[in-house]
Residue, then its C-alpha position, 0 to 999 in steps of 0.5 A: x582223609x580228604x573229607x576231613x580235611x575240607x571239613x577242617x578248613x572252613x572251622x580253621x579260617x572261622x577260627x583266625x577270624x574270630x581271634x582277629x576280631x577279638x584281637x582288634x577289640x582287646x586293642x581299640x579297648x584300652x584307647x577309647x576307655x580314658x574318661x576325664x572328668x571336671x567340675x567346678x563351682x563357686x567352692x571347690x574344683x573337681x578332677x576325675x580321671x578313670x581308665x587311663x593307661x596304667x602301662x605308661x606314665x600320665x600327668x596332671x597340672x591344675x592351677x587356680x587364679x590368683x592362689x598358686x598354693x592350691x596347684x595340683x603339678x603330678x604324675x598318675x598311672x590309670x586313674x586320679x581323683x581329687x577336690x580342690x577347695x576353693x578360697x572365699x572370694x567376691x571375683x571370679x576366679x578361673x581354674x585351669x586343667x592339663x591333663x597329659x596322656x603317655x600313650x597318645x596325645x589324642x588323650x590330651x586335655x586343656x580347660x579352663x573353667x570359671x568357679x562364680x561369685x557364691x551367693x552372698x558375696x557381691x562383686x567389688x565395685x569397678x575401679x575405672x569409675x571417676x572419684x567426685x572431685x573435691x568442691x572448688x572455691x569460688x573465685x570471690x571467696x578466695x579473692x577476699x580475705x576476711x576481716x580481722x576481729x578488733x583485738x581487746x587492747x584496740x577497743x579499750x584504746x579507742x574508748x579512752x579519750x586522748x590527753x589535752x596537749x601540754x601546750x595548749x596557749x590558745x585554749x581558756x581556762x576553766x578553772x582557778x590558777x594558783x595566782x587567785x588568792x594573792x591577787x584577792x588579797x591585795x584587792x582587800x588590802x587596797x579596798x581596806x585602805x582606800x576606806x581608811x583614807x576615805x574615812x580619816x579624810x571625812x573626819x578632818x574636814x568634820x574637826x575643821x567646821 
């Protein structure tokens, strides 16, 4: 009895032990097994979470810049998997994942990544570069106003000679009066009589010799 007994120990111990290993590596399994998983391009946002703890509750928030539609904002138990379309865009937009863990905080996850511009799509031009300001006139043109054009009224007005004035005593004229005829044929009458006397008087002093 005592022979089996010793021999009975040493495979006791050896067996606890091994229990003990196995028992610690059942317990260390599940802690390092959480993987996450995230990828981003210039389309789309990829979220890959595998042998999570399916005893507790998990949480996962992803949030795209400027689109607060395309937000991922649930729980999961041991795993979770989606792909998030990303909008066209010519700026690039970050993508920001929180991943919280219902058995450890050490399991926690914070990143943020930047989805790039896709090829073909240039960035807007900066908004911080000054504008051309419009050309100023200069001080000469704006000082002198321009002239005028002569209106149609103002040149006919200038091509028409101004009317003599009524009252024009000191000016001779140039043509007849309408005196002229009577003052002619009182002259006739006066030349016409003056021959008359001349001629009675020449035959009188013809009777007398």
């Amino acid at each position: 009895m005592t022979r089996f007994g010793s021999l009975r120990r040493p495979g006791a111990l050896i067996s606890v032990a091994a229990a003990g290993v196995l028992g610690v590596g059942l317990a260390a399994g599940p802690a390092s097994a959480h993987t996450p998983s995230f990828k981003v391009d210039c389309s789309s946002a990829t979220v890959d979470l595998s042998a999570y703890n399916g005893g507790v509750t998990n949480h996962v928030k992803v949030t795209v810049q400027g689109d607060d539609a395309l937000t991922v904002d649930q729980d999961f138990k041991d795993s979770y998997h989606t792909v998030i379309k990303l909008p066209d865009h010519s700026s690039p937009v970050d993508v920001h994942l929180v991943v919280t863990a219902g058995d450890s905080a050490q399991y926690n996850v914070d990143k943020t990544a930047t989805a790039p511009v896709c090829a073909g799509h240039s960035a807007p031009p900066s908004s911080s570069a000054p504008s051309t300001p419009p050309a100023k006139p200069s001080d000469s043109a704006s000082s002198t106003p321009a002239s005028p054009a002569p209106s149609a009224s103002t040149s006919s007005a200038a091509a028409v000679p101004a009317s003599p004035s009524p009252s024009g005593d000191n000016l001779a004229e140039t043509g007849s009066s309408s005196s002229t005829p009577v003052i002619a044929g009182a002259a006739a009458v006066v030349v016409i009589a003056g021959a008359g006397i001349l001629w009675a008087s020449r035959r009188r002093r013809t009777a007398q010799h």
